[in-house]
ROGU-764390 format. One line per field, with one value per residue: x, y, z of N, C-alpha, C, CB in turn; residue number from 1. Coordinates in Angstrom, 2 decimals. Glycine has a CB too. Layout:
n.east: [X/...]
n.north: [Y/...]
n.up: [Z/...]
ca.east: [X/...]
ca.north: [Y/...]
ca.up: [Z/...]
c.east: [X/...]
c.north: [Y/...]
c.up: [Z/...]
cb.east: [X/...]
cb.north: [Y/...]
cb.up: [Z/...]
pos: [NUM/...]
This chain:
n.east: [78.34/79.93/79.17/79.95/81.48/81.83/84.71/85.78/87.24/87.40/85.49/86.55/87.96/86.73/84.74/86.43/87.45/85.12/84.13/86.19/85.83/83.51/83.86/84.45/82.69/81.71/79.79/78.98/77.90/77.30/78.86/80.52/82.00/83.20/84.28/82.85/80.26/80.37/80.08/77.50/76.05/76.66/74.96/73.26/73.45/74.85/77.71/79.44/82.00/84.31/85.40/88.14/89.26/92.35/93.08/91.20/89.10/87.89/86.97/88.86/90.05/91.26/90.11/87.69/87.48/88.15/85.74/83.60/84.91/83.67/81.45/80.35/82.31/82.51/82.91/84.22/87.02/88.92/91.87/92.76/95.50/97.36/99.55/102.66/104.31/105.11/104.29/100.92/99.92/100.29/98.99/96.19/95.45/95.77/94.15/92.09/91.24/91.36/92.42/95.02/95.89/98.00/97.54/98.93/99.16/98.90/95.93/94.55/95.46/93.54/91.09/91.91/92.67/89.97/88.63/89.89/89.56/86.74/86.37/87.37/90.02/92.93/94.91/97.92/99.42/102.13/104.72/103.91/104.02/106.68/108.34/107.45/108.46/110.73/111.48/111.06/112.71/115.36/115.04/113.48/112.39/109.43/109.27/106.64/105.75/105.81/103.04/99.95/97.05/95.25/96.77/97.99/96.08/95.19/97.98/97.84/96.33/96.58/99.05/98.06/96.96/95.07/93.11/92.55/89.89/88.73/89.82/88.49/85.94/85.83/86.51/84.82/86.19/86.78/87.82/90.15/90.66/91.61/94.22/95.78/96.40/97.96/100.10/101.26/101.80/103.71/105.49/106.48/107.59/109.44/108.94/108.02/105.99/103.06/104.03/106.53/105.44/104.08/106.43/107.59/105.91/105.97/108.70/108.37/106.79/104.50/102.00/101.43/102.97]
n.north: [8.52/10.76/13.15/16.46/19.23/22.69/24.35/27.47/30.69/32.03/33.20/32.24/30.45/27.91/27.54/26.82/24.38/23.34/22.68/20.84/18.75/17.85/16.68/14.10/12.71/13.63/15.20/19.15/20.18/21.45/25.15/27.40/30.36/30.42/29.21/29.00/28.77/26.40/24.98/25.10/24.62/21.73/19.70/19.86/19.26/17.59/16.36/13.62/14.31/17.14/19.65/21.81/25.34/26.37/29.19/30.65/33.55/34.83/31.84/30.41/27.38/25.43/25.22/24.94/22.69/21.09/21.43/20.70/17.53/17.50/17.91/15.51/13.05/11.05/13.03/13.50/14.74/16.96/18.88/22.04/24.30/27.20/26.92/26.18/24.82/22.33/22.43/23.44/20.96/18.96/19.90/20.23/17.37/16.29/17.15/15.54/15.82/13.73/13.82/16.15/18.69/20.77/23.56/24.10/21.66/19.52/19.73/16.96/15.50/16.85/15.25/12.84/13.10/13.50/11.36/8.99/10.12/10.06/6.90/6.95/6.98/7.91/10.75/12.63/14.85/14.20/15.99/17.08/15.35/13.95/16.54/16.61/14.17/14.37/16.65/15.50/13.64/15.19/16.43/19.13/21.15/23.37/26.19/26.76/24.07/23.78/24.88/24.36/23.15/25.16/27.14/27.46/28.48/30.96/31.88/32.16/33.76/35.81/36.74/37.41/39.65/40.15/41.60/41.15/40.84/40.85/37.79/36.73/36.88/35.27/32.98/32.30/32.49/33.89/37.46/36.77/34.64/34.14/35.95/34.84/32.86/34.30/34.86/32.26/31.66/33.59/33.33/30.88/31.02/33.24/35.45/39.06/41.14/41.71/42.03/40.48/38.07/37.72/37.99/35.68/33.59/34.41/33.89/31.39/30.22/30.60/32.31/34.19/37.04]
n.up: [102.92/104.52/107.01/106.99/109.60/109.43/110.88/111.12/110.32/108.13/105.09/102.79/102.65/103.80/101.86/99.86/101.15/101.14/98.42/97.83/99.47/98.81/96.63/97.62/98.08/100.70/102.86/103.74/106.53/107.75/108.20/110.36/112.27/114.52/117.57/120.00/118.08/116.81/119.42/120.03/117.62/117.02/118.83/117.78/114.80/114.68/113.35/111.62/111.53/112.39/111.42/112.77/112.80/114.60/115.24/115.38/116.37/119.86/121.50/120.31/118.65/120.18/122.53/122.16/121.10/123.47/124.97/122.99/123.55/125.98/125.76/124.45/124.25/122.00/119.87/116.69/116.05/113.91/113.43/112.50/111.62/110.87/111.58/112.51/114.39/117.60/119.34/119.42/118.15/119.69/122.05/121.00/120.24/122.61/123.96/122.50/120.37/116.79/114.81/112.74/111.17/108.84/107.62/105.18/103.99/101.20/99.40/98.32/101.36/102.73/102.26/102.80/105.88/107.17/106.19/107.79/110.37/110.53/110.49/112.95/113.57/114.20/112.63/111.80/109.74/108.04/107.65/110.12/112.10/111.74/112.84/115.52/116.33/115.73/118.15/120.49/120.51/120.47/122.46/121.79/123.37/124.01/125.96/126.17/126.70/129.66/130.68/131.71/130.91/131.23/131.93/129.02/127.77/128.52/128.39/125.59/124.63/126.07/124.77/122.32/122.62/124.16/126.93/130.89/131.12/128.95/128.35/130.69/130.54/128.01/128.23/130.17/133.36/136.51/136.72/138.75/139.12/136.36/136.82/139.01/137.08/135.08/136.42/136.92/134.34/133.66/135.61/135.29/132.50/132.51/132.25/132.53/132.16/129.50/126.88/126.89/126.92/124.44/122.91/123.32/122.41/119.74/118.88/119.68/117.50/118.48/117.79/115.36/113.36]
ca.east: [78.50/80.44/78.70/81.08/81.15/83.35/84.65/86.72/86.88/87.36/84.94/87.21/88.82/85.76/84.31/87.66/87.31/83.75/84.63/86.85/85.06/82.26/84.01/84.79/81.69/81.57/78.62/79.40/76.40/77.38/79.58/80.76/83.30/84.06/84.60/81.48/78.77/80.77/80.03/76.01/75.42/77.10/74.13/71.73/73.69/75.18/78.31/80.59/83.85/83.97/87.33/88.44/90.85/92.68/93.03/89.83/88.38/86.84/88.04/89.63/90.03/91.13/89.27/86.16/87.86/88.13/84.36/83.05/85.12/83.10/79.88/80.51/83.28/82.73/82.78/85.72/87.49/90.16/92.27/93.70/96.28/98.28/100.83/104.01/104.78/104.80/103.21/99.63/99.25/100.34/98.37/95.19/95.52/95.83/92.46/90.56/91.11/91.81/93.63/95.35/96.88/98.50/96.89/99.52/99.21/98.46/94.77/94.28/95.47/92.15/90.00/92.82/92.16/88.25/88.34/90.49/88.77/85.36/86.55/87.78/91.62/93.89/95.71/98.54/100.20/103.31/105.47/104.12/104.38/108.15/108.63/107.25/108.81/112.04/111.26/110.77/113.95/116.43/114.74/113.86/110.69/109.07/108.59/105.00/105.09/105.66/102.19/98.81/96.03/94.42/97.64/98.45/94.74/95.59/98.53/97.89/95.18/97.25/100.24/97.37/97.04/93.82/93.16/92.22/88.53/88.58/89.79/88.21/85.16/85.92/87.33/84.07/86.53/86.85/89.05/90.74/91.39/92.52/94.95/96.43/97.01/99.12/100.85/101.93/102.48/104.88/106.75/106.93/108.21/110.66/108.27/107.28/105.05/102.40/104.88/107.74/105.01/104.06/108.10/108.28/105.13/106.48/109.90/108.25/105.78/102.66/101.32/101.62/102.79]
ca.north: [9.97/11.41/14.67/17.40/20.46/23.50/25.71/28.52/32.05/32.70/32.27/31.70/28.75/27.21/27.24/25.50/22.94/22.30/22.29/19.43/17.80/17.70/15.73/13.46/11.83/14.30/16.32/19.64/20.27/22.91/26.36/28.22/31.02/30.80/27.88/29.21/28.34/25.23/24.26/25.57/23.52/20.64/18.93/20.14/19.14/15.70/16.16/12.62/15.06/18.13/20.13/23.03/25.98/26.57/30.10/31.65/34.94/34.42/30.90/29.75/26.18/24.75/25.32/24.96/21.19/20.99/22.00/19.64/16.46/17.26/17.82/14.60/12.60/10.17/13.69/13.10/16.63/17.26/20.26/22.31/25.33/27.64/27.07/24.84/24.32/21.38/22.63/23.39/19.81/17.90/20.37/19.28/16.03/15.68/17.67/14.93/15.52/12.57/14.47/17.29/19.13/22.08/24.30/23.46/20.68/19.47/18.91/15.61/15.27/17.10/14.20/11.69/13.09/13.29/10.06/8.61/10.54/9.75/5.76/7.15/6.80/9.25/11.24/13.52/15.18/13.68/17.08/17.48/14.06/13.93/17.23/16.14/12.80/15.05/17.47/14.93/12.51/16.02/16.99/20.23/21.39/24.74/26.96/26.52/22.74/23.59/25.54/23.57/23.45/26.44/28.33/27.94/29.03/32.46/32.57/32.25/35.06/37.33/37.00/37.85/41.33/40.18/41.44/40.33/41.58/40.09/36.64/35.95/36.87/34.68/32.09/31.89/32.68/35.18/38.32/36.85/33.29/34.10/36.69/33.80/31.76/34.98/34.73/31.41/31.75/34.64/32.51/29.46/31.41/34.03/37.04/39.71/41.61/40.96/41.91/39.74/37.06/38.38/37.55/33.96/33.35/34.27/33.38/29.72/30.26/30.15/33.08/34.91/38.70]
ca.up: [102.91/105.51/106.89/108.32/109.73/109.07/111.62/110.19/109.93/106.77/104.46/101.61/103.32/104.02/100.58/99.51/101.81/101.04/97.18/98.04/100.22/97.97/95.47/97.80/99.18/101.89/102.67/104.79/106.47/108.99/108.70/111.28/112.21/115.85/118.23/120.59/117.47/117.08/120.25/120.04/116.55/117.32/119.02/116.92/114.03/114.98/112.53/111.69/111.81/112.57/110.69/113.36/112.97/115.90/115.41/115.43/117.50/120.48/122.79/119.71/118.16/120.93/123.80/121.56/121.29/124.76/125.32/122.41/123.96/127.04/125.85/123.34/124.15/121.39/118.83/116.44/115.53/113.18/114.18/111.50/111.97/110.15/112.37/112.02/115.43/117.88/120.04/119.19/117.68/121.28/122.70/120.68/120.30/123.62/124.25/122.22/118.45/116.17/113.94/112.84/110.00/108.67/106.37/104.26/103.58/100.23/98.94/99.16/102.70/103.87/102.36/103.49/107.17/106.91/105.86/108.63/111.58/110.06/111.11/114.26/113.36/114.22/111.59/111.56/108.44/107.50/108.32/111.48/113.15/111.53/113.30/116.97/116.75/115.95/118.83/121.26/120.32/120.28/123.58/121.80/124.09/123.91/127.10/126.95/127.54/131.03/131.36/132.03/129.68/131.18/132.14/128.00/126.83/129.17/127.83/124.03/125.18/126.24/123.66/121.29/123.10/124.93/128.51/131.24/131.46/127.68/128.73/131.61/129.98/126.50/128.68/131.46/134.36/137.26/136.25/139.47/138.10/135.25/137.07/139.18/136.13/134.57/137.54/137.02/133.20/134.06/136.83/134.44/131.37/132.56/131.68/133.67/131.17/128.35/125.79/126.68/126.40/123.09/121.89/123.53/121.85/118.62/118.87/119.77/116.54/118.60/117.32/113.98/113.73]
c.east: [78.91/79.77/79.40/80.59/82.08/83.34/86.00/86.34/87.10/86.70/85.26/87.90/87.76/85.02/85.35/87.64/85.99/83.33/85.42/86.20/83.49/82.46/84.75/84.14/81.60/80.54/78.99/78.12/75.98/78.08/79.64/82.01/83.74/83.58/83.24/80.37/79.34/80.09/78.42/75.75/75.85/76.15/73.26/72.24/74.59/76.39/79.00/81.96/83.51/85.24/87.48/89.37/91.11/92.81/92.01/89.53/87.63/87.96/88.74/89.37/90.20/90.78/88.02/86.58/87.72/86.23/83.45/83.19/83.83/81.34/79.34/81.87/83.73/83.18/84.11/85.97/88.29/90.63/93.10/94.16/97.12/99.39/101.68/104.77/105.04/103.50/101.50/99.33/99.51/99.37/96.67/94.62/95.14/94.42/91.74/90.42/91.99/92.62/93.92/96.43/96.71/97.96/97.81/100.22/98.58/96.85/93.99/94.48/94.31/90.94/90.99/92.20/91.11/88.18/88.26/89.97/87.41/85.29/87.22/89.09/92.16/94.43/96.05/99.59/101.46/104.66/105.27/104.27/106.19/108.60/108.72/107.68/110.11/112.55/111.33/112.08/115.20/116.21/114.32/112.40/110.65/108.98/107.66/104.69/105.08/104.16/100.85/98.13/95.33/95.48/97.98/97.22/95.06/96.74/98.46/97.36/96.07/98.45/99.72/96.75/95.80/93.68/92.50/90.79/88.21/88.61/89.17/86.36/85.07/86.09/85.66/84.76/86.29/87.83/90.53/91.64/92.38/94.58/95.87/97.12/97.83/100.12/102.12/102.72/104.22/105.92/107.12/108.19/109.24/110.36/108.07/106.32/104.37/103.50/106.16/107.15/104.46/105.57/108.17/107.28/105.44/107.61/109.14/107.25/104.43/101.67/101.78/101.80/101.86]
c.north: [10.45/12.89/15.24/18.57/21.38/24.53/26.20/30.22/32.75/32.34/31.41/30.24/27.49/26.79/26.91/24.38/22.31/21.85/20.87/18.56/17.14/16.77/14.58/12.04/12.57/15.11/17.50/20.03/21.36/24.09/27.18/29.21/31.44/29.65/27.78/28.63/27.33/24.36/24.28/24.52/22.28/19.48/18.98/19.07/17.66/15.51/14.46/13.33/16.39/18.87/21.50/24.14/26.01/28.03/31.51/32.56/34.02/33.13/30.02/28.20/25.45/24.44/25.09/22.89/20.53/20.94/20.55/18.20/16.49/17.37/16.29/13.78/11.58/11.45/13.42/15.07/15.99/18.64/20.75/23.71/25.54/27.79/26.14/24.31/22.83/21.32/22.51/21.59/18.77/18.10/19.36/18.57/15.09/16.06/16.69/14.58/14.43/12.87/15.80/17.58/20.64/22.69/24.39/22.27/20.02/18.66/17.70/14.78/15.53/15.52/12.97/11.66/12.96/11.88/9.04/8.92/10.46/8.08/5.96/6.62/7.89/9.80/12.57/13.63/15.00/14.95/17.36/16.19/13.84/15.56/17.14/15.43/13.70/15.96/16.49/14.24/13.46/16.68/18.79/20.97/22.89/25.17/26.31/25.04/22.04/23.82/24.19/24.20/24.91/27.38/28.71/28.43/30.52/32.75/32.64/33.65/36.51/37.59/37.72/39.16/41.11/41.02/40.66/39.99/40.83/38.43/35.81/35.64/35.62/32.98/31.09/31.48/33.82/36.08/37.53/35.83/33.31/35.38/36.06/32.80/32.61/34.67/33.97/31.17/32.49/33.87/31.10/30.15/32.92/35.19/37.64/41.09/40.68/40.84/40.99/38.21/37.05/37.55/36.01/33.44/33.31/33.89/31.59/29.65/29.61/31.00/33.69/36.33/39.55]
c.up: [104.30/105.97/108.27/108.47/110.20/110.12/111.33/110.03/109.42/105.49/103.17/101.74/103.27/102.89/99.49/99.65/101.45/99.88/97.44/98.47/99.53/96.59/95.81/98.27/100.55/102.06/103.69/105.16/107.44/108.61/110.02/111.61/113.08/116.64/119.63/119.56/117.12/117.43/120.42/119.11/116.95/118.13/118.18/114.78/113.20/113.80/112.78/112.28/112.20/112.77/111.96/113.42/114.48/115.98/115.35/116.21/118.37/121.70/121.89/119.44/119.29/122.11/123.06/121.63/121.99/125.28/124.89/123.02/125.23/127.16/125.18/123.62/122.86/119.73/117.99/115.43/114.81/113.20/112.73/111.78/110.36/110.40/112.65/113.28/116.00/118.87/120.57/118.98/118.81/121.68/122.22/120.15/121.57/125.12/123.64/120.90/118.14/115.02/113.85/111.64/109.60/106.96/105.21/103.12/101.88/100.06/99.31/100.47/103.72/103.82/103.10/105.20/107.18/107.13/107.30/109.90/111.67/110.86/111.97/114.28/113.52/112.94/111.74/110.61/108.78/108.26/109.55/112.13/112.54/112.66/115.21/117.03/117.15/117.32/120.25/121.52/121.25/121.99/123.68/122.30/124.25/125.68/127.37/126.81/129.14/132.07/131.26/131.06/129.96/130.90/130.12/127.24/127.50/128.46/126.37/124.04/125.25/125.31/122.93/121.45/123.89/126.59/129.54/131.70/130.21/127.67/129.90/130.82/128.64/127.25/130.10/132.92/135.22/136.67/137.27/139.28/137.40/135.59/137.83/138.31/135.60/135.63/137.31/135.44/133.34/134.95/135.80/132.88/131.79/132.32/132.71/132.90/129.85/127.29/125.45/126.62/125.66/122.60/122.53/122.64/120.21/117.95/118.43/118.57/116.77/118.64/115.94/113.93/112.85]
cb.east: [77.17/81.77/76.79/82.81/80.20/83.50/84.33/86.65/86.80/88.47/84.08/88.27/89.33/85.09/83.54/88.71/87.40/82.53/85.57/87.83/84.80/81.77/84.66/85.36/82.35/82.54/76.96/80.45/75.68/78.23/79.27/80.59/83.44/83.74/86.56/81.23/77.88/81.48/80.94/75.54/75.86/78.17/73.78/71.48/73.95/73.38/79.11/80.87/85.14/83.06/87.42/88.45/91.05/93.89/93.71/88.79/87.06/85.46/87.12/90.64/90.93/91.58/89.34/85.78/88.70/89.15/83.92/83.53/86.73/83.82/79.18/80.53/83.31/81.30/82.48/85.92/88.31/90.00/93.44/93.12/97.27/98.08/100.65/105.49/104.17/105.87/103.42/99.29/99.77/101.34/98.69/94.77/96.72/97.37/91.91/89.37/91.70/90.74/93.53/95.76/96.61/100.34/96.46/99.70/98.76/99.53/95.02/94.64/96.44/90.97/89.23/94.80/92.34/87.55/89.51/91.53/88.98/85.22/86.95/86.89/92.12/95.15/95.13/98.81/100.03/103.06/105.33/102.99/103.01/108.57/107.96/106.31/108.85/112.08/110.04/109.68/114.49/116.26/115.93/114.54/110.36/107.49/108.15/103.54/105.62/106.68/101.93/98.19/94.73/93.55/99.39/99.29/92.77/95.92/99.45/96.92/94.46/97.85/100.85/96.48/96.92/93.53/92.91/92.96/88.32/89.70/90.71/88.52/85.17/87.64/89.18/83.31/87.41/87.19/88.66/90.17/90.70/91.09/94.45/95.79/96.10/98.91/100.08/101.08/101.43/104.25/105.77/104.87/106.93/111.67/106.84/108.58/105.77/101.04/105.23/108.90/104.64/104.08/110.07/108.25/104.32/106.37/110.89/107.54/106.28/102.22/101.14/100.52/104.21]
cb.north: [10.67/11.50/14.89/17.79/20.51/24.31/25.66/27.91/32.60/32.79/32.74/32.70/28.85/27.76/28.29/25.46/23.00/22.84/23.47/19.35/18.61/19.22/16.34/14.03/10.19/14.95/15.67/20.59/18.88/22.57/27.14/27.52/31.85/32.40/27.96/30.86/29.14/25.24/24.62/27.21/23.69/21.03/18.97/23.04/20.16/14.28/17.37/12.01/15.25/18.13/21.15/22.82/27.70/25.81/29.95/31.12/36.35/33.74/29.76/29.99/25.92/24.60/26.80/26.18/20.86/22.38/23.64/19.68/16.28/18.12/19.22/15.42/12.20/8.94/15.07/10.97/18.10/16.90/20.10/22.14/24.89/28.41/27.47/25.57/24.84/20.92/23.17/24.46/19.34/18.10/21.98/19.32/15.83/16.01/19.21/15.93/16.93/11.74/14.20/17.50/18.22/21.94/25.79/23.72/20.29/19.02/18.64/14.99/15.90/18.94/13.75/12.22/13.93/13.70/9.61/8.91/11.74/9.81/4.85/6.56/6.32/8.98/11.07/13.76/16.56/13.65/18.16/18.37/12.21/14.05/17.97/15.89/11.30/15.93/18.25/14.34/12.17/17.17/16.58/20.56/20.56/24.91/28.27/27.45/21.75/24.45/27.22/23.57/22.16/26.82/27.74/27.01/28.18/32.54/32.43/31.08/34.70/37.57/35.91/36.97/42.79/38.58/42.42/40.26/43.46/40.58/36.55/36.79/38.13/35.45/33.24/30.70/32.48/34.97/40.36/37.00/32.81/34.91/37.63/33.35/30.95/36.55/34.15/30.39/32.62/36.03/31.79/28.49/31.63/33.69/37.16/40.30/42.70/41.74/42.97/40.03/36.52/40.40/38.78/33.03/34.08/34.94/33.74/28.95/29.74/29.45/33.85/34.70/39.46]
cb.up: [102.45/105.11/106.86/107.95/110.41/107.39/113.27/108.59/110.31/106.42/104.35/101.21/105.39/104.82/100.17/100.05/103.42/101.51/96.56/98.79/101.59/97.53/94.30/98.17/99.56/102.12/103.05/104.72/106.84/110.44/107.95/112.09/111.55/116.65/118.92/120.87/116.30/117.71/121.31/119.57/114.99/117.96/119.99/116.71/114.20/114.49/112.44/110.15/110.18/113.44/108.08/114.13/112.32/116.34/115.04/115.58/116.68/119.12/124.16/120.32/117.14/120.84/124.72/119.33/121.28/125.33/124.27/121.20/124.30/127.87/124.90/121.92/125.25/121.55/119.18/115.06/116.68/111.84/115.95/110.09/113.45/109.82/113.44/110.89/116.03/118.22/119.88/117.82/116.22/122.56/122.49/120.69/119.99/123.86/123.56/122.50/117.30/115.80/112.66/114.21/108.63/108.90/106.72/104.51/104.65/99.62/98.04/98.62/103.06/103.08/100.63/103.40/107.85/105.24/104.79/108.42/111.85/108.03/110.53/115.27/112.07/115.04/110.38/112.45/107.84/105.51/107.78/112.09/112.75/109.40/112.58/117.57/115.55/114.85/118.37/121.00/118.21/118.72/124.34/120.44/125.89/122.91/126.92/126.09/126.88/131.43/130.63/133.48/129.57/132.54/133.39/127.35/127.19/130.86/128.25/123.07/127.10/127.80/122.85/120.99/121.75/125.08/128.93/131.81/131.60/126.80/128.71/133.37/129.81/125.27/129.52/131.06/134.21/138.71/136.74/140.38/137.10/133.70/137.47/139.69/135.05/134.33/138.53/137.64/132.28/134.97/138.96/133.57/130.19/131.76/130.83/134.99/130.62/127.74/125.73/127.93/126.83/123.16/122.44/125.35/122.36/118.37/120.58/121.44/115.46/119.83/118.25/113.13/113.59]
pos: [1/2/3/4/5/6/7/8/9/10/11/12/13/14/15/16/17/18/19/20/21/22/23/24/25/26/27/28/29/30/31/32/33/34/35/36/37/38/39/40/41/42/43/44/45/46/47/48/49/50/51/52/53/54/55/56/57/58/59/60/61/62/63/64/65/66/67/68/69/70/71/72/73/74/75/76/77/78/79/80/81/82/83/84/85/86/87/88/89/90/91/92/93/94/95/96/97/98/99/100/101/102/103/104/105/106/107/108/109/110/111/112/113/114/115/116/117/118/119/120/121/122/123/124/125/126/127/128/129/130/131/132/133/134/135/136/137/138/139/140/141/142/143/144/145/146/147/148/149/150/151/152/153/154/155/156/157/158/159/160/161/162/163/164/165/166/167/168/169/170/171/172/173/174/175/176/177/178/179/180/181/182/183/184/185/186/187/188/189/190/191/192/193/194/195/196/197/198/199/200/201/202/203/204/205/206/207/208/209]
C-alpha cells in the first residue's frame, strides 16, 4: 500500500485523485491546499509520495518542493501542473521531484506515476518529456531559463500581480532582497515594469490569464 499525500487546491481535484488512487492500492492519507501545510504535515505524516500542484496560493508548488527536499532529501514528490510548458517541469525536477505530470494527462498516468516515484524512479508524462527533449534539440529556450531559482520564484510572484510586501513576506525574504532580485529579473528579461512581466510570462505560458 502506497500512502500519499495530496497537495492541491481544489477540493474537487483532490477527491478525483483520491478516487483513483484508491482503486489502486494507494492509500491517501494526507490533504492539503497550500504548499506551507505541505511542508508542516509532512513530518508528522511521513507520506511514500507526495502528488504537488505547482500552482497553488501562497509559495506555491514549487518552492514548497524546494523546502520539502531540504527538510527530507530522501522525500519523493511528484509535481503536477496545469501548465504545458517546459519550463516549470526543468524547473521542478531540478528542485528534487521524481516526477511530474500534466493535469492532462490521462487517468491512468496518475497511478502509473505514483507507482514509479513510490520506487523512487523518475517519471515524466509522455507529452511533456517529447516536448523538452524537442525544446532543447531546436534550441527553443524560454526567457526565464536565464533567471536563478530564486530570481524565477520572484518572478512567477510578481507576474501573478503579487507585491513586493506580499512576496517577500510569502517567500521569508527582506522587502529589500526580494527588490534586488526584481532588479535582476527586469535586467535579464527586457522588462521594466510588473506588467510587461505579466506578458512574457504569458506569452511563455507560465502563468494562466
Amino acid at each position: 500500500m502506497i500512502r500519499v499525500m495530496l497537495a492541491d487546491d481544489h477540493a474537487l481535484v483532490r477527491m478525483g485523485f483520491r478516487m483513483l488512487l484508491s482503486d489502486a492500492e494507494c492509500e491517501v492519507v494526507a490533504e492539503v491546499d497550500t504548499g506551507e501545510q505541505a511542508c508542516i504535515d509532512y513530518a508528522r505524516v511521513k507520506p511514500d509520495v507526495v502528488v504537488m500542484d505547482l500552482s497553488m496560493p501562497g509559495i506555491g508548488g514549487l518552492e514548497a518542493v524546494r523546502r520539502l527536499l531540504a527538510q527530507d532529501p530522501k522525500a519523493r514528490v511528484l509535481a503536477l501542473s496545469a501548465y504545458e510548458d517546459t519550463v516549470h517541469p526543468r524547473r521542478v525536477l531540478r528542485a528534487g521531484a521524481l516526477g511530474y505530470l500534466t493535469k492532462r494527462s490521462a487517468p491512468d498516468a496518475l497511478i502509473a506515476a505514483v507507482t514509479a516515484v513510490a520506487r523512487g524512479q523518475r517519471y515524466v508524462d509522455p507529452a511533456t518529456a517529447q516536448a523538452m527533449a524537442l525544446a532543447q534539440l531546436e534550441g527553443d529556450a524560454s526567457p526565464a531559463d536565464t533567471l536563478s531559482e530564486r530570481e524565477f520564484s520572484v518572478f512567477i510572484q510578481l507576474a501573478r500581480g503579487q507585491s513586493v510586501a506580499q512576496i517577500a513576506e510569502t517567500l521569508n525574504l527582506s522587502p529589500s532582497t526580494v527588490g534586488t532580485h526584481l532588479y535582476h529579473v527586469k535586467q535579464k528579461l527586457g522588462a521594466s515594469n510588473q506588467s510587461e512581466l505579466t506578458l512574457v510570462a504569458l506569452r511563455w505560458g507560465l502563468i494562466q490569464a
